[in-house]
C-alpha positions in Angstrom: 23.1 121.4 129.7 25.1 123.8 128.3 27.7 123.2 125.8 30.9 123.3 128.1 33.8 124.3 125.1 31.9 126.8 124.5 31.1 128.0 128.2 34.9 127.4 128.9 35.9 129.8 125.6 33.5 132.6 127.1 35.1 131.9 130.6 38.0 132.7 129.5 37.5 135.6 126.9 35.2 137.5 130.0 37.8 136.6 133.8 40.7 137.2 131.2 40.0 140.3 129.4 37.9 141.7 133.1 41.6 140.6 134.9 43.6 142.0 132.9 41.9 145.5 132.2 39.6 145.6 135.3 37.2 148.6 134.7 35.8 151.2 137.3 38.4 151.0 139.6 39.1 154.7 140.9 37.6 155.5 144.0 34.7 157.8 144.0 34.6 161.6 145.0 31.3 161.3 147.0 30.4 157.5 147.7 26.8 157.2 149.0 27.7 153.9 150.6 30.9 151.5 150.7 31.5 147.6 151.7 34.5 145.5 152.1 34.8 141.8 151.7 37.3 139.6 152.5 37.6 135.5 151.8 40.0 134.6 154.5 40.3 130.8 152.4 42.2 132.8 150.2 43.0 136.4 150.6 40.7 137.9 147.7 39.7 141.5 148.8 37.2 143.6 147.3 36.3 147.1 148.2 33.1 148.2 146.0 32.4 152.4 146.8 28.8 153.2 145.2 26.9 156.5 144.6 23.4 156.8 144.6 21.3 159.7 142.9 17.5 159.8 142.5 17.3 156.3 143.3 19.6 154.6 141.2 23.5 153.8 140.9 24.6 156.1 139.3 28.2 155.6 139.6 30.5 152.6 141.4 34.1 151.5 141.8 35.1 148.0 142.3 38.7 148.0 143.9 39.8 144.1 144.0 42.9 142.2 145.6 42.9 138.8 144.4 42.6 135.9 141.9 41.6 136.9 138.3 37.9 135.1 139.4 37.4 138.3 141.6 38.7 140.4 140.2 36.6 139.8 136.7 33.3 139.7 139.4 34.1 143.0 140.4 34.8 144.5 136.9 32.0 143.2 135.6 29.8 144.3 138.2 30.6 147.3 138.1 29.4 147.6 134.2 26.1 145.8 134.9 24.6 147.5 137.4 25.6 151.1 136.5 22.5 153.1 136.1 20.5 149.8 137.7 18.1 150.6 140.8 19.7 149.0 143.9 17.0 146.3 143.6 18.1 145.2 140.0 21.6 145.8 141.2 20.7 142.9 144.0 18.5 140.8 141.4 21.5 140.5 139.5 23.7 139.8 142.3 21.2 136.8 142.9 21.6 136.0 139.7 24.9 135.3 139.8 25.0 133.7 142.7 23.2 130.9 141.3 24.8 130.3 137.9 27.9 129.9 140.2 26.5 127.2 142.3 25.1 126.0 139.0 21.7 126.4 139.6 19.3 127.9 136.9 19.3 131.9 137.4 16.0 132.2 136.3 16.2 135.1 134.2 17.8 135.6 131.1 21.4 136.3 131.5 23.9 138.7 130.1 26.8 136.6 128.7 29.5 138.4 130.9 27.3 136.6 134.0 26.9 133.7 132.3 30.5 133.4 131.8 30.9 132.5 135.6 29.0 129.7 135.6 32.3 127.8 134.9 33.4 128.7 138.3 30.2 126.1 139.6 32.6 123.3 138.7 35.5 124.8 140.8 33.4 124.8 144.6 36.7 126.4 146.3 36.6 129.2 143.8 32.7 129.8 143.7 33.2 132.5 146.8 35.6 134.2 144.9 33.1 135.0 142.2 30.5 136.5 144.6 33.2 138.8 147.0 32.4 142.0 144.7 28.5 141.4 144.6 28.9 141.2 148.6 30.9 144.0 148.8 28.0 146.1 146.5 24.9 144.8 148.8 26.9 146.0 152.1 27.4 149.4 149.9 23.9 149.5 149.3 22.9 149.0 153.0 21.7 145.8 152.1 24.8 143.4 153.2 
């Protein structure tokens, strides 16, 4: 079990920072592929653009409306799977989608990821955390 302070303290440091200065956010001359989520529970919006050359991302924008949970997903999305193939783009997707339920992701993590598994002891926030990584897999052709 993971050491909660310290899983709150990362929490925080990552959805804070990712809120308040939310990268890759300009939308994209020549997007390849584009998806927009909505959580009607709540309102959060994401619109995620992507562009794909030779078979890998090799540029996205992560344009969220929301709570700070969201937003963060997005922003850190969009630093993780620049440069990924679309099937590590949707690996780590997966990824994420079970530290937020609280499962065991399976793979090792990057922190910024791991810093969402807070959110598996808020079940009315968990959607928030995934809206962007939905977004990126309609994008991809894969939603």
């Amino acid at each position: 079990m993971p050491d909660l302070s310290a899983l709150d303290q990362l929490y925080r440091e990552v959805v804070l920072e990712h809120y308040r200065n939310p990268r890759n956010r300009e939308p994209l001359a020549h997007p390849t592929g584009s998806g927009r989520v909505s959580n009607p529970v709540c309102g959060d919006q994401v619109h995620v653009e992507v562009e794909v050359v030779d078979g890998r991302i090799a540029r996205v924008s992560s344009r969220a409306r929301g709570c700070s949970i969201a937003v963060a997903s997005g922003s850190v999305m969009t630093e993780l799977v620049q440069d990924a193939t679309p099937a590590a783009a949707l690996d780590q997707s997966e990824s994420l989608a079970r530290v937020v339920r609280g499962e065991s992701p399976g793979t090792e993590l990057d922190p910024r990821v791991r810093a969402f598994g807070r959110v598996a002891t808020l079940p009315s926030r968990q959607r928030c955390a995934t809206l962007a990584w939905e977004a990126l897999a309609e994008a991809l052709g894969k939603g």
